[in-house]
Structure formats: C-alpha cells, structure tokens
C-alpha positions in Angstrom: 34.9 -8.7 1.8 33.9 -6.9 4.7 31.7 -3.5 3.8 30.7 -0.5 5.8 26.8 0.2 4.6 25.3 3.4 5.7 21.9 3.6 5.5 19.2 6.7 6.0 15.4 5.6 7.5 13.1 7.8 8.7 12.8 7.4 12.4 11.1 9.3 14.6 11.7 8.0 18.2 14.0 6.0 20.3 11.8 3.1 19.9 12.1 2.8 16.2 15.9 3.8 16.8 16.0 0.4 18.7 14.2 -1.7 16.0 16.5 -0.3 13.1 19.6 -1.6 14.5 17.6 -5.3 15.7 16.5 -5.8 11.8 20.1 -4.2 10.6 21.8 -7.1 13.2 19.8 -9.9 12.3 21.1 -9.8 9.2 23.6 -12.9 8.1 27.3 -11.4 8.3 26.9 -8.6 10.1 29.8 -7.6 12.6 28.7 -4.2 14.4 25.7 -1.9 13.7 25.7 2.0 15.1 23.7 5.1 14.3 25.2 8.3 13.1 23.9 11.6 12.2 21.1 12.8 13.5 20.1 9.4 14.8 18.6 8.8 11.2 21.3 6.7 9.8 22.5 3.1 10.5 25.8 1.9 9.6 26.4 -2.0 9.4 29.9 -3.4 9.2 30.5 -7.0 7.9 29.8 -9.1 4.7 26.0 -7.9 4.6 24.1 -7.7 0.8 23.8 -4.2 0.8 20.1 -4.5 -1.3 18.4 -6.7 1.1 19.1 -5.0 4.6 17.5 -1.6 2.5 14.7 -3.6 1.8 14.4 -5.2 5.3 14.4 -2.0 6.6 12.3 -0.5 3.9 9.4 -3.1 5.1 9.3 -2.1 8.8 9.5 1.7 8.5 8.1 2.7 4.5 11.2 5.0 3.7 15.0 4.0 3.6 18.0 4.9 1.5 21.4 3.5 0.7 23.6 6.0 1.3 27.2 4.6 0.7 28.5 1.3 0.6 32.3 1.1 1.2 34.8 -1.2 1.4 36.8 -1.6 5.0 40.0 -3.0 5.2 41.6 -5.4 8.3 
C-alpha cells in the first residue's frame, strides 16, 4: 500500500535540506521524496514504515515530527 508521509525537521540551510531528502530516499520502498512548506517538511511517497524514516531523520538532525501519513491511490 503505497503512503504519502509528510514529515516536519528542523532545518536550517540548504545543506541540511539536501541531507533530509538523501536519508528520506535511502529508505527501502520509497518512490519520490520533495519538500514543502517552508522548506521544513519532507514528503516521501511509497511503501515506507512511517516510524523508522521519523527516527532516521530524528538521529541526524535532533527534532522531527510526523505530520500526516496518508494513503495514495494508483
């Protein structure tokens, strides 16, 4: 079942921008990864565990939320 996962992290330049979405797209399953909002929020597309990319992305950067997880339909 494919999900759309928006996450918020607390980034502060372009450089940490980059190495969100590289940790988001590493992730097993994942089919596309953007930013939205102010640049603070990632959204992954595919069949991703919702709980581990938060906590992958909670490692690098100290402060990440899940936001919404919704389901996406072909």
């Amino acid at each position: 079942m494919k999900q759309k996962i928006t996450v918020s992290v607390r980034m502060s330049c372009g450089k940490c921008r980059t190495k969100a979405m590289k940790i988001a797209a590493v992730e097993s399953g994942v089919n596309s990864v953007q930013m939205a909002g102010d640049k603070d929020q990632v959204i992954v597309i595919g069949e991703v565990d919702s709980v581990r990319l938060t906590r992958s992305l909670r490692k690098k950067f100290g402060s990440a939320t899940l936001v919404s997880v919704e389901q996406v339909n072909n």
